[in-house]
C-alpha positions as a Markdown table, in Angstrom:
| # | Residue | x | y | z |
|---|---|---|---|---|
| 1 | Unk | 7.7 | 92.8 | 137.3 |
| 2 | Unk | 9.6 | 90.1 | 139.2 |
| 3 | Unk | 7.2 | 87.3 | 137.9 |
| 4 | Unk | 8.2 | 88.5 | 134.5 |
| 5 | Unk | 11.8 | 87.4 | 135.2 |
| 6 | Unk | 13.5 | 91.2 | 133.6 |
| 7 | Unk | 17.0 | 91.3 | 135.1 |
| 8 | Unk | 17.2 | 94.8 | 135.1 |
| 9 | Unk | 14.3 | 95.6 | 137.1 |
| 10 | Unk | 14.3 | 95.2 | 140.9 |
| 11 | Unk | 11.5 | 96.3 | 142.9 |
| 12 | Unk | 11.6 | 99.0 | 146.0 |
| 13 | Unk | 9.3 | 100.4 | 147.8 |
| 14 | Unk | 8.9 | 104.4 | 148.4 |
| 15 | Unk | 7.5 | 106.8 | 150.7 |
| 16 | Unk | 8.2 | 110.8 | 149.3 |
| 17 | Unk | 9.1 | 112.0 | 153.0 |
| 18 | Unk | 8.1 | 112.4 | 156.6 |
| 19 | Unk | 6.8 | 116.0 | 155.9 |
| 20 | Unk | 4.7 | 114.6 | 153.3 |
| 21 | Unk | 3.2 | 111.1 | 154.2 |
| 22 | Unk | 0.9 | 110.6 | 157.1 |
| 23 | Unk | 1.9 | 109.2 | 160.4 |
| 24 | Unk | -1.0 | 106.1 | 159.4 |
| 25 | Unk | 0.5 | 105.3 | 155.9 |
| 26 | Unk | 3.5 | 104.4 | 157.8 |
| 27 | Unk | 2.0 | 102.2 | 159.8 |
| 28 | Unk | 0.1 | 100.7 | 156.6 |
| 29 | Unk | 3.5 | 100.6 | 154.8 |
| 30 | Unk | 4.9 | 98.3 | 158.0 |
| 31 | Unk | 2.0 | 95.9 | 158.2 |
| 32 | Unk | 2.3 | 95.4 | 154.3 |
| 33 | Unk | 5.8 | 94.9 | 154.3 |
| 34 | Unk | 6.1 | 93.1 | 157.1 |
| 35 | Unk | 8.1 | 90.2 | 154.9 |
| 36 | Unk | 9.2 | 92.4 | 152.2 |
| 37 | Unk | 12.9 | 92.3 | 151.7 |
| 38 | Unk | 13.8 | 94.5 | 149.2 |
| 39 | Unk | 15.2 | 98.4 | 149.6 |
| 40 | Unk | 12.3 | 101.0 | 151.2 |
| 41 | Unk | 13.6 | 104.4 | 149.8 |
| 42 | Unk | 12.5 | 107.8 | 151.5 |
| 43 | Unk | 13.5 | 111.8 | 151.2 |
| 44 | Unk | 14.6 | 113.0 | 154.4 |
| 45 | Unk | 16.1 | 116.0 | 156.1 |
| 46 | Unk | 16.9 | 117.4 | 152.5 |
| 47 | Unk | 16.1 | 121.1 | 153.9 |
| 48 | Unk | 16.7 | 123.0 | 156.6 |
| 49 | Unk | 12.5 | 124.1 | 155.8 |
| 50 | Unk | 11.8 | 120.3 | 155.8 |
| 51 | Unk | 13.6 | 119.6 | 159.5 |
| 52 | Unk | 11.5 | 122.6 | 160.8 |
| 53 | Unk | 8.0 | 121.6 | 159.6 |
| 54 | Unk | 8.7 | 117.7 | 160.8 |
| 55 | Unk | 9.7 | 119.4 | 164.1 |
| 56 | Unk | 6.3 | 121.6 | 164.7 |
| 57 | Unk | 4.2 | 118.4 | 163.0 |
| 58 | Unk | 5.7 | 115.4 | 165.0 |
| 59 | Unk | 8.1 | 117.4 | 167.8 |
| 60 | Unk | 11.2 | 115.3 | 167.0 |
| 61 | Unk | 13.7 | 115.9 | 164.0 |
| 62 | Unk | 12.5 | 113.3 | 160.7 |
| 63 | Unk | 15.1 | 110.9 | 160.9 |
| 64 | Unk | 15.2 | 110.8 | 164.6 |
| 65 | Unk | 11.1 | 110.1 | 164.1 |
| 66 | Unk | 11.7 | 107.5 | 161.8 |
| 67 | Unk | 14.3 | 106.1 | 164.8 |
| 68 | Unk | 11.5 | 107.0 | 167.1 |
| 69 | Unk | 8.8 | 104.6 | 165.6 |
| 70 | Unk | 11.1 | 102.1 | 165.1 |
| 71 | Unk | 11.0 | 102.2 | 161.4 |
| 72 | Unk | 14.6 | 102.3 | 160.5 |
| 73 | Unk | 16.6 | 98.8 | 159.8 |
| 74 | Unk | 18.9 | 97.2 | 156.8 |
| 75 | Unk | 16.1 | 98.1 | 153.9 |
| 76 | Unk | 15.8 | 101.7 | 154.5 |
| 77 | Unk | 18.0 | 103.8 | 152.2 |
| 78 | Unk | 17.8 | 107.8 | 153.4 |
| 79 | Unk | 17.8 | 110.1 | 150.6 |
| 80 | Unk | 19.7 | 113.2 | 151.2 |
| 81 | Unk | 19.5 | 113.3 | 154.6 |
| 82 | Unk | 21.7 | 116.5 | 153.9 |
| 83 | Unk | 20.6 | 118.2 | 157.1 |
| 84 | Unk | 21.1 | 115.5 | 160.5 |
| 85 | Unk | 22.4 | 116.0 | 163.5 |
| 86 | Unk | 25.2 | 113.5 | 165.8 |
| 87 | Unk | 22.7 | 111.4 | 167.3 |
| 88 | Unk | 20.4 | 110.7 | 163.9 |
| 89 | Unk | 23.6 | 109.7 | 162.1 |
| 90 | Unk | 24.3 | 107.5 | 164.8 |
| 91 | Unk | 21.1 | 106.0 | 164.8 |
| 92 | Unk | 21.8 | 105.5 | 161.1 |
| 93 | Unk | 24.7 | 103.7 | 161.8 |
| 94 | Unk | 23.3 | 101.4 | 164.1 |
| 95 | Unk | 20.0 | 100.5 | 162.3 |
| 96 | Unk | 22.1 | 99.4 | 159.5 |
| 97 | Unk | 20.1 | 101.8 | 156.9 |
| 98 | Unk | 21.7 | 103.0 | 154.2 |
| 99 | Unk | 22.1 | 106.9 | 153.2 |
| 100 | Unk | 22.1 | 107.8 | 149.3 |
| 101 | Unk | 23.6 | 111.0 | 148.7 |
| 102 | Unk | 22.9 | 113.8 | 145.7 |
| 103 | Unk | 25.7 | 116.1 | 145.8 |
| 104 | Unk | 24.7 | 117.7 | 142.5 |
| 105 | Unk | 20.8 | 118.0 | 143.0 |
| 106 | Unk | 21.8 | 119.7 | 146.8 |
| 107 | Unk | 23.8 | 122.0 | 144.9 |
| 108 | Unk | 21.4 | 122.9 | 141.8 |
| 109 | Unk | 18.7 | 123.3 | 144.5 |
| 110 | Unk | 20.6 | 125.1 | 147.4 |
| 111 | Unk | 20.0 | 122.4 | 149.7 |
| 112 | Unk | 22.8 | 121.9 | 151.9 |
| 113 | Unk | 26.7 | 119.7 | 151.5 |
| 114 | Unk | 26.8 | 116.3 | 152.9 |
| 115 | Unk | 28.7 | 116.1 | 155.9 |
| 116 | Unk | 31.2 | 113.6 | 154.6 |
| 117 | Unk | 33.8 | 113.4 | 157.3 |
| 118 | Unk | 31.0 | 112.5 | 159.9 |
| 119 | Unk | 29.7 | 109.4 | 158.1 |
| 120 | Unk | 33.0 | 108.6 | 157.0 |
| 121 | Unk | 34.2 | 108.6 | 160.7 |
| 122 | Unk | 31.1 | 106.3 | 161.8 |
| 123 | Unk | 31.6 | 103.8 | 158.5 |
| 124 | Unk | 28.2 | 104.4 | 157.0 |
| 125 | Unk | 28.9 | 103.6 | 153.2 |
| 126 | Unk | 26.9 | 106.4 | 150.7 |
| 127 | Unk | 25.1 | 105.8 | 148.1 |
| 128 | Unk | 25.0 | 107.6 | 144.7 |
| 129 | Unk | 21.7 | 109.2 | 143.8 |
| 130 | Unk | 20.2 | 111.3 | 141.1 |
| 131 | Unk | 17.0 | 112.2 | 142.7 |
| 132 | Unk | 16.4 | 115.8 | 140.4 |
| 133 | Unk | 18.1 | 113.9 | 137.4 |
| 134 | Unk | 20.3 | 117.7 | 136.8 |
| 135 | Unk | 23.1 | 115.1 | 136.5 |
| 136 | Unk | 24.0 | 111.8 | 135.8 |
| 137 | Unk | 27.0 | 110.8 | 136.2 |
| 138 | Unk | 28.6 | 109.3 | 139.6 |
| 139 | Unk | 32.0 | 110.5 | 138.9 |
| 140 | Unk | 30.9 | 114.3 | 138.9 |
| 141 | Unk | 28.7 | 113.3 | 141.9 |
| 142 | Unk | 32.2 | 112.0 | 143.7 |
| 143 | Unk | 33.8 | 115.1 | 143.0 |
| 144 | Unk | 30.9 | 117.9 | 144.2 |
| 145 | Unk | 31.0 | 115.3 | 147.1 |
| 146 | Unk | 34.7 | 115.7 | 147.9 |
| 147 | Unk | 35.2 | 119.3 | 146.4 |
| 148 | Unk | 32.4 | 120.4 | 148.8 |
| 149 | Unk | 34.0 | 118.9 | 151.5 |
| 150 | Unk | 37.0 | 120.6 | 151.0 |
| 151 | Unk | 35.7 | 124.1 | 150.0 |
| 152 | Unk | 33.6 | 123.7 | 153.7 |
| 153 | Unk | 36.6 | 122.4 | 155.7 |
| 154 | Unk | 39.9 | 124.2 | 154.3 |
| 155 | Unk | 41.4 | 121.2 | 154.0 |
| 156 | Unk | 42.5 | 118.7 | 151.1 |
| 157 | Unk | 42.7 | 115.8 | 153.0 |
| 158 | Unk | 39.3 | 114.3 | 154.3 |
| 159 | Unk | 39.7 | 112.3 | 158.0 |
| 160 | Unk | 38.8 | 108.3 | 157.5 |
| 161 | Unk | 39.2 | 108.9 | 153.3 |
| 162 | Unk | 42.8 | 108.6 | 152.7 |
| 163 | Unk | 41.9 | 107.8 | 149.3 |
| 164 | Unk | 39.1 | 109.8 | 148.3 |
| 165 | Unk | 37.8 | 108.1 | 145.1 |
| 166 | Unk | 38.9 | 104.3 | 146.0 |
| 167 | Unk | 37.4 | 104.8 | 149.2 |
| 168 | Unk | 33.6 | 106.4 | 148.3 |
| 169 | Unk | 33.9 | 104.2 | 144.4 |
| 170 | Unk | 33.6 | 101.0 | 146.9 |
| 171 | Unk | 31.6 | 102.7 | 149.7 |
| 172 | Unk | 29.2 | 103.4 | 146.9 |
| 173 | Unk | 29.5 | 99.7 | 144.8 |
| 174 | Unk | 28.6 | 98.5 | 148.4 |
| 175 | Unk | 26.0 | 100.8 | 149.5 |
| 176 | Unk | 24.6 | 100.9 | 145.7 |
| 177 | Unk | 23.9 | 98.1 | 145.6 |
| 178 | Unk | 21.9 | 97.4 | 148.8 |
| 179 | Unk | 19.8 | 100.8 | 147.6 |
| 180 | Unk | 19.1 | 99.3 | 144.2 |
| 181 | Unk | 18.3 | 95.7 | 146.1 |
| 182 | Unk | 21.1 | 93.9 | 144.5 |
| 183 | Unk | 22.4 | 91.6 | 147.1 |
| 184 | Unk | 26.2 | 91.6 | 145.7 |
| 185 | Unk | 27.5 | 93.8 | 143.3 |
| 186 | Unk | 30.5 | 94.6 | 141.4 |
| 187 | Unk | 33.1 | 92.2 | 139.5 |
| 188 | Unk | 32.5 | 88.9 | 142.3 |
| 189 | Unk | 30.7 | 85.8 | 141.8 |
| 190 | Unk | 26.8 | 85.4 | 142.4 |
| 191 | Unk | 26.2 | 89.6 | 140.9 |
| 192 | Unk | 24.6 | 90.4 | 138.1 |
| 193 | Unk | 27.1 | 90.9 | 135.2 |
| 194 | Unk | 27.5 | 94.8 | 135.0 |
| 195 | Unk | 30.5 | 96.1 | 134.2 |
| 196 | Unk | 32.0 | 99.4 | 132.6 |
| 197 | Unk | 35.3 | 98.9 | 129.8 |
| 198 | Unk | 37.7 | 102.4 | 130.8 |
| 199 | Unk | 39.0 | 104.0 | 127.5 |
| 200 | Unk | 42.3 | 104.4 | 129.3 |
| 201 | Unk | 43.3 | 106.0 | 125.4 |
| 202 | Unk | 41.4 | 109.3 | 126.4 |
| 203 | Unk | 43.1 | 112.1 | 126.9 |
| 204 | Unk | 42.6 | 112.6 | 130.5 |
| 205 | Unk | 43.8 | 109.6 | 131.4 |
| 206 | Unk | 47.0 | 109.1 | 129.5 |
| 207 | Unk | 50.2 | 108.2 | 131.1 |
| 208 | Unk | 47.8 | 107.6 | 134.7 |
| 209 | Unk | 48.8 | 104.3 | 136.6 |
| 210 | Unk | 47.0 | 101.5 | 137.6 |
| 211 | Unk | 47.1 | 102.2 | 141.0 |
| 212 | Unk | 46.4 | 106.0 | 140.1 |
| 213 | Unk | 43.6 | 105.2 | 137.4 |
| 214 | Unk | 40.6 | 105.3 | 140.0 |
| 215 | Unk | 41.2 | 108.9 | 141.3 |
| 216 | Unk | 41.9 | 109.9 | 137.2 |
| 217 | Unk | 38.6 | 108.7 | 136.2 |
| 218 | Unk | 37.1 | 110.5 | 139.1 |
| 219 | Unk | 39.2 | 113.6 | 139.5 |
| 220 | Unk | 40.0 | 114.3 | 135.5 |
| 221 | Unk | 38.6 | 116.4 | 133.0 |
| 222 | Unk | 34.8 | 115.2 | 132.3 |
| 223 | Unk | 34.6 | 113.2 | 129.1 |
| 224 | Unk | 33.4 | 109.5 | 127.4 |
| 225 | Unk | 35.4 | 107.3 | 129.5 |
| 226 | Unk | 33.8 | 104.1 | 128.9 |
| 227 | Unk | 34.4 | 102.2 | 125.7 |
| 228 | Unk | 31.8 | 99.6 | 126.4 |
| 229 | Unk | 29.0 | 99.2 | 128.6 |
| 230 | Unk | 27.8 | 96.1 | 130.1 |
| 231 | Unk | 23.7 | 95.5 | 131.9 |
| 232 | Unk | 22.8 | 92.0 | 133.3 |
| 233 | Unk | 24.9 | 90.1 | 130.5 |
| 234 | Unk | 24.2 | 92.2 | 127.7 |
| 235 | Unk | 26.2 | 94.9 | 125.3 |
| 236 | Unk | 25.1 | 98.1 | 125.1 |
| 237 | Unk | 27.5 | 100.3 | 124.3 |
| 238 | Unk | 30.7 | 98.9 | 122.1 |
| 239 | Unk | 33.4 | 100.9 | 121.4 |
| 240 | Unk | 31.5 | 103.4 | 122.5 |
| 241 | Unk | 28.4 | 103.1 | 120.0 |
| 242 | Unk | 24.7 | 102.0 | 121.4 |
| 243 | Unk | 23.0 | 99.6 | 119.3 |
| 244 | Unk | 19.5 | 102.4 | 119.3 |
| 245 | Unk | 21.9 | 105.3 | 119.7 |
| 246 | Unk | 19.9 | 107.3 | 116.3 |
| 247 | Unk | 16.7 | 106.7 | 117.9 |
| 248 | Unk | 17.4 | 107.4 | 121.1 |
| 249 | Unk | 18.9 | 110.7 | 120.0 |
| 250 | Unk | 16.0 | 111.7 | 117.9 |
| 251 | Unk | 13.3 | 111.0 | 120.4 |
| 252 | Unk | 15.4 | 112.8 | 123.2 |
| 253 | Unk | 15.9 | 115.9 | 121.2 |
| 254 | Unk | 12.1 | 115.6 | 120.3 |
| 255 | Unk | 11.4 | 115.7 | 123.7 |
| 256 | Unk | 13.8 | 118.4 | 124.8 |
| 257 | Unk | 12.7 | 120.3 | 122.5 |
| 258 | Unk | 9.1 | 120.0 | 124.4 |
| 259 | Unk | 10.6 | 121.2 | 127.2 |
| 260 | Unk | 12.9 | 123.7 | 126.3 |
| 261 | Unk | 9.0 | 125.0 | 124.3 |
| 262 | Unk | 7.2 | 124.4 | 127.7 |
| 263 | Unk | 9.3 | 126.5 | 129.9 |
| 264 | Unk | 9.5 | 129.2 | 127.2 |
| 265 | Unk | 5.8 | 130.0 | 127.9 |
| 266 | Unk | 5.8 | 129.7 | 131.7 |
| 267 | Unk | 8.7 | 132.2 | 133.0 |
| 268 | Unk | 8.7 | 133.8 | 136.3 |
| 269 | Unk | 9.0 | 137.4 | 136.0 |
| 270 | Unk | 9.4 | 139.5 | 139.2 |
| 271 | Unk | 8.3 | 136.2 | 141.2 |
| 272 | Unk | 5.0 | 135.4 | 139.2 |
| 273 | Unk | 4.5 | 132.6 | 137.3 |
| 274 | Unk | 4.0 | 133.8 | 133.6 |
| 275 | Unk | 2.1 | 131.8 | 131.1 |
| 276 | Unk | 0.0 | 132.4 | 127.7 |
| 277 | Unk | -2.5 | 130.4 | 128.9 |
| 278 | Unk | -3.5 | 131.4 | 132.3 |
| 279 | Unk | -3.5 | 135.2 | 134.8 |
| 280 | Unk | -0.2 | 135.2 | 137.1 |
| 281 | Unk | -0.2 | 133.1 | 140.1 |
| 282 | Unk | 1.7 | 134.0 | 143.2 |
| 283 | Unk | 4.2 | 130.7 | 144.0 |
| 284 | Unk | 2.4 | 128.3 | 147.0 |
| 285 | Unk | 3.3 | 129.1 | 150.3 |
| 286 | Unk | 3.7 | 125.0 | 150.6 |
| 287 | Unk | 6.7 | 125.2 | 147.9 |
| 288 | Unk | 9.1 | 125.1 | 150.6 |
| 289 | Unk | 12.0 | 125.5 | 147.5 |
| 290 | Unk | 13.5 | 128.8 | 146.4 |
């Protein structure tokens, strides 16, 4: 893919999770990317469960194993990692790895909150993910992040975030773009030309003032605020119309309409899986989610 010269596509590598990938694939993954200097992405310490099982497999906690074996450095971006303790984060902090956090997904699922004030106070920048794709939009993501915060703490004000949304919008340019192995990113010379045009005509954002406009976007009513969309150089969305936006449409309600069909014949009734096609199952004791 990188021969083939596509500016949108950088390449990663991925391991699913400590609890999940054997302690030799690791050890494969480091001999092959011994020179490899693009992001590494892994799920870790998304559950309370997860923490637990790494703890009877390996003895230690899965991001203080990944300290441990000396895995963790500038490429690794930590998914979740929802569920660490003082000295993990500050072995985070230290390696130089990043931590992408899914506020949404963690809430959809039940997971956890992100302990926000802790990585704010050590400097770590966060990184929006989507990981369960239940939402995709990193201004909603921003304000489960800080609403959570708030709910858990009692407080409106977040220690080392005197701006909420100015301060995690560039935490997460910055951090964003190390995950998705951009080197710069954002509006600065040498970065890929991505940008986002604000319909500052919406609604929600009428009357708001320049130096108010970031926490508008992030803290107002949900809504279309982009008028144009920029990706590597290229229009897609002008005043707010995709060049393929009828075919996109049709072949996402084509296959939403799949799914929407697909889960209509496989319901769980009284906690057995129901389908037309098969006797009920009892859920695997290795699902680990509710």
């Amino acid at each position: 893919m990188e021969a083939g010269n596509r500016p949108v596509i950088h390449v990663g590598l991925a391991l699913h999770s400590v609890r999940a990938v054997r302690p030799e694939s690791f050890d494969h993954l480091r001999r092959l990317a011994e020179d490899f200097t693009g992001p590494i992405h892994i799920h870790v310490a998304e559950q309370v469960a997860e923490v637990e099982a790494c703890l009877r497999a390996t003895g230690a906690r899965p991001v203080a194993w990944l300290a441990r074996e000396g895995y963790l450095d500038p490429r690794w971006q930590l998914v979740h990692a929802t569920h660490t303790d003082a000295a993990e984060r500050e072995a985070i902090a230290r390696s130089g790895a990043g931590v992408v956090v899914c506020p949404t997904t963690e809430a959809n699922l039940g997971d956890g909150f992100v302990d926000l004030p802790a990585w704010a106070e050590l400097g770590v920048p966060l990184a929006i993910g989507s990981d369960s794709h239940v939402n995709r939009d990193w201004r909603e993501e921003l304000r489960w992040l800080v609403y959570s915060t708030r709910l858990l703490t009692q407080r409106r004000g977040i220690a080392g975030l005197p701006s909420p949304a100015a301060s995690l919008f560039t935490g997460a340019q910055l951090a964003g773009g190390d995950a998705a192995g951009q080197p710069t990113w954002g509006l600065t010379p040498g970065a890929r030309a991505d940008a986002l045009v604000l319909a500052t005509d919406t609604p929600t954002l009428l009357g708001a003032t320049p130096e108010h406009l970031l926490e508008a976007v992030v803290f107002s009513s949900p809504g279309p605020a982009w008028s144009d969309v920029l990706v590597a150089g290229r229009w897609w969305l002008q005043r707010g119309r995709h060049p393929r936006q009828g075919r996109i449409h049709a072949r996402f309600k084509a296959a939403m309409e799949t799914l929407w069909e697909t889960a209509r014949l496989n319901v769980p009734v009284n906690g057995l899986l129901v389908s037309q096609n098969a006797e009920p199952t009892e859920p695997s004791a290795d699902d680990d989610r509710p």
